[in-house]
C-alpha positions in Angstrom: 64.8 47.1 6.8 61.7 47.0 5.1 59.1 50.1 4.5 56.5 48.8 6.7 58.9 48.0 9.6 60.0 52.2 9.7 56.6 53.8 10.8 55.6 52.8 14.4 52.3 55.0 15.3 52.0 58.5 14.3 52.1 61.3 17.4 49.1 63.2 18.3 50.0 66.2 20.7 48.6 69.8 20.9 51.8 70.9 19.5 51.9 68.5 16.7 48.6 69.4 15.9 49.6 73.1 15.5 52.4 71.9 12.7 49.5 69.9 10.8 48.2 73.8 9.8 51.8 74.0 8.4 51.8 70.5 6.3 53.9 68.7 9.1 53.3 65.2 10.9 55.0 63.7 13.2 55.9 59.9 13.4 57.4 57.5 16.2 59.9 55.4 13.4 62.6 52.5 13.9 65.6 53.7 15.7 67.6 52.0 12.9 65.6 54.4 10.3 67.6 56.9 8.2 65.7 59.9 6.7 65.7 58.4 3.3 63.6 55.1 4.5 61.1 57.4 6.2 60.6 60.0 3.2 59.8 56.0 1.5 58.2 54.7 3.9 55.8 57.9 4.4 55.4 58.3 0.2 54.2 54.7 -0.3 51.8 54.5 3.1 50.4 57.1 2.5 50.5 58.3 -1.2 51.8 61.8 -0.6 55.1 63.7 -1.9 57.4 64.2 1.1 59.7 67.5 1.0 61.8 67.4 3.7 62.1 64.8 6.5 63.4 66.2 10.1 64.7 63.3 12.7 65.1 63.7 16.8 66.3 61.1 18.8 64.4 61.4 22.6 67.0 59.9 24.8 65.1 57.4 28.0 64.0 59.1 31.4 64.4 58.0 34.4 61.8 56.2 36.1 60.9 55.2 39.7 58.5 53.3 42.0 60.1 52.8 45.9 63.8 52.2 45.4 63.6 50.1 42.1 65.1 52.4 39.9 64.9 52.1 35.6 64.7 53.9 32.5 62.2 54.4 29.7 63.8 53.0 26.3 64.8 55.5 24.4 63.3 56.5 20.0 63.0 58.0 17.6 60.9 60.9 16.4 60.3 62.1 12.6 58.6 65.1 11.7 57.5 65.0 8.1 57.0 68.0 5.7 54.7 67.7 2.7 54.1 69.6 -0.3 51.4 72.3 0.0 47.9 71.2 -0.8 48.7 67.5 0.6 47.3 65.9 3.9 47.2 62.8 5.5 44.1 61.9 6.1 44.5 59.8 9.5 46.0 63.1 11.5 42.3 64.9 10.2 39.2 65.4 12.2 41.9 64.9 15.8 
């Protein structure tokens, strides 16, 4: 898999916005990703030094409209710490 494929959008929530104080993002990735091709992925897009890498997988929910029944896919979450005194500076100003 190739670095650019891993990062799908970053995730901007109240909550994630409260982690940003403590040098934490958070990142919708490639369900195929492993923590290793995020830390990467996130080093080279971004040109910071990653320090620990934290993955949750957010299973589908089920949806409704009448009787047609479904589900929402489900993917992947990364929440990515960096060293002190380093920001990324797309989550800034949000």
């Amino acid at each position: 898999m190739h670095l650019y494929e891993v990062l799908r959008r970053p995730i901007i929530t109240e909550k994630n916005a409260e982690l940003m104080a403590r040098h934490k993002y958070v990142f919708e990735v490639a369900r195929e990703a492993n923590k290793r091709q995020i830390k990467q992925a996130v080093e080279e897009a971004f040109k910071v030094k990653v320090t620990q890498v934290n993955v949750i997988t957010v299973s589908g929910k089920s949806r409704g409209f009448g009787r047609l029944r479904g589900k929402t896919s489900p993917w992947k979450k990364a929440v990515v710490t960096l060293e002190p005194g380093q920001k990324i500076e797309i989550f800034e100003g949000v």
